[in-house]
C-alpha positions as CSV (number, residue, x, y, z in Angstrom):
1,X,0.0,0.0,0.0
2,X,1.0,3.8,-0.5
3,X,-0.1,6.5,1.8
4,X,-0.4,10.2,0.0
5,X,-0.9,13.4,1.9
6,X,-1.4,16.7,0.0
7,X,-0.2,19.9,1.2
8,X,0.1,23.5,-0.5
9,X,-3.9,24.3,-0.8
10,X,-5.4,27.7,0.3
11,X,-6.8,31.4,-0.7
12,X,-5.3,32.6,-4.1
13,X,-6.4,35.6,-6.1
14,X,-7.3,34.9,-9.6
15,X,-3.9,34.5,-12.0
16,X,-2.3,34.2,-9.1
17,X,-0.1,30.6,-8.4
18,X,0.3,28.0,-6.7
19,X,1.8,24.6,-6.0
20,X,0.2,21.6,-4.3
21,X,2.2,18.4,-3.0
22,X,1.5,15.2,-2.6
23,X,3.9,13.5,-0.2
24,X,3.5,9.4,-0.2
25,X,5.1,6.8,2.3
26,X,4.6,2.9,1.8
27,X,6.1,0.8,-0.7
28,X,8.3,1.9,-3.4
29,X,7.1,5.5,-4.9
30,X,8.5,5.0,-8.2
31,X,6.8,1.9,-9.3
32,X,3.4,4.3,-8.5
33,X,1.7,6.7,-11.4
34,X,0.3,9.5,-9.9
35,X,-2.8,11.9,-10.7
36,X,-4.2,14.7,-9.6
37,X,-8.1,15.1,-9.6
38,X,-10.4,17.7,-8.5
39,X,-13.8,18.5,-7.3
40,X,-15.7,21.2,-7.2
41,X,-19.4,21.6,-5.0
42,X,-22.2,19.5,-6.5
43,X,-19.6,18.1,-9.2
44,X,-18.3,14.7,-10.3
45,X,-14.2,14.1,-9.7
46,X,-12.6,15.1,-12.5
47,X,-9.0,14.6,-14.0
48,X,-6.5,17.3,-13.9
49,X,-3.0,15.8,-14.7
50,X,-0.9,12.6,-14.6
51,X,2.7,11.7,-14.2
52,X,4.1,8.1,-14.9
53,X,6.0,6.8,-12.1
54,X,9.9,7.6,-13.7
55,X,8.1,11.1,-14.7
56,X,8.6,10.8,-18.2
57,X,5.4,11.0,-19.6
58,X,2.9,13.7,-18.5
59,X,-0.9,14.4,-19.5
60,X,-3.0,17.2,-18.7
61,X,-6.8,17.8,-19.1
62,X,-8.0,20.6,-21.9
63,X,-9.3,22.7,-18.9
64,X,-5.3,23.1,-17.2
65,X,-3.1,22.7,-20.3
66,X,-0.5,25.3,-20.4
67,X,-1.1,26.5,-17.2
68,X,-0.8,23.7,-14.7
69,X,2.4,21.4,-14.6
70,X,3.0,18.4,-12.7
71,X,6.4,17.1,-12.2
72,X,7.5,14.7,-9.0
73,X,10.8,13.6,-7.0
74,X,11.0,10.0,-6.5
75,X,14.0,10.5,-4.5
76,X,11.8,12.7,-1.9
77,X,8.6,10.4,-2.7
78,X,6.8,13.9,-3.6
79,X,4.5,14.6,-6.7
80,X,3.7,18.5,-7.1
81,X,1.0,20.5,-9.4
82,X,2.3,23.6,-10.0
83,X,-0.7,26.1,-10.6
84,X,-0.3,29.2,-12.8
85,X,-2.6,31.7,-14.4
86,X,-5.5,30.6,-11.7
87,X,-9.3,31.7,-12.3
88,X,-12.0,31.1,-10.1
89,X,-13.2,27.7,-12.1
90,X,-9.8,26.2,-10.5
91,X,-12.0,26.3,-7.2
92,X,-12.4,22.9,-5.8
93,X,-10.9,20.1,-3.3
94,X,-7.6,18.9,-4.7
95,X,-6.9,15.3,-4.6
96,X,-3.8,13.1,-5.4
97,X,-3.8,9.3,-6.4
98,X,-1.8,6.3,-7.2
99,X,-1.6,3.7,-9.1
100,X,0.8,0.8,-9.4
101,X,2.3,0.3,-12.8
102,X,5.5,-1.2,-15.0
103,X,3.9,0.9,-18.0
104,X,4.9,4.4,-18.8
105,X,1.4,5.0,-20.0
106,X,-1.5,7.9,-19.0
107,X,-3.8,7.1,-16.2
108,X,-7.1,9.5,-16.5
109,X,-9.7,7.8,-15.2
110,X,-10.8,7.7,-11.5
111,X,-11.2,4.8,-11.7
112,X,-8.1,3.6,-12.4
113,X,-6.5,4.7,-9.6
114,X,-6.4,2.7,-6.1
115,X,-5.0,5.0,-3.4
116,X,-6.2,8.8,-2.9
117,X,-5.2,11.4,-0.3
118,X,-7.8,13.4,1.5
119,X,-7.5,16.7,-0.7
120,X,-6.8,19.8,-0.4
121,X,-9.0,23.0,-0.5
122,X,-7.9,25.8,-3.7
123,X,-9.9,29.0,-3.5
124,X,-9.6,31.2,-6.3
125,X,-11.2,34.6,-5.3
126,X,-12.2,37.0,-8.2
């Protein structure tokens, strides 16, 4: 198993940044893909970005592209969302989650992942 804990949420004015982490203890980090997810009040979890687990090969949703980058250290057992140009549609609970893997492949579904963390709150005021 793989615990994750994210970190880094809070009050941001709109195009204002940001960086979330997502610290993970347990079994070996790097044999993990991780994703971040959102979501928003009254709204399904959806995906935000994903990271294979040697960091290689990243994927973003349309909504984040350019703006949001996810990168992680498997030497610190850390995944981070750096958040840039934020609007007020950013707002929601901030989750990270893992999935075991060999592949260096794209994990977008909820679904597909088996561990989460407990979120994290992003405001984006207007």
């Amino acid at each position: 198993q793989v615990q994750l804990v994210e970190s880094g949420g809070g009050l941001v004015q709109a195009g204002g940044s940001q960086t979330l982490s997502c610290a993970a203890s347990g079994r070996t980090f790097s044999n993990y893909a991780v994703g971040w997810f959102r979501q928003a009040p009254g709204k399904e979890r959806e995906f935000v970005a994903t990271i294979s687990r040697r960091g290689d090969s990243t994927y973003y949703a349309d909504s984040v592209k350019g703006r949001f980058t996810i990168s992680r250290d498997n030497a610190k057992n850390t995944v981070y969302l750096q958040m840039n140009s934020l609007k007020p549609e950013d707002t929601a609970v901030y989750y990270c989650a893992a999935v075991w893997t060999l592949a260096s492949i794209s994990y977008i579904n909820v679904k597909e992942y088996d561990y989460w963390g407990q979120g994290t709150q992003v405001t984006v005021s207007s």
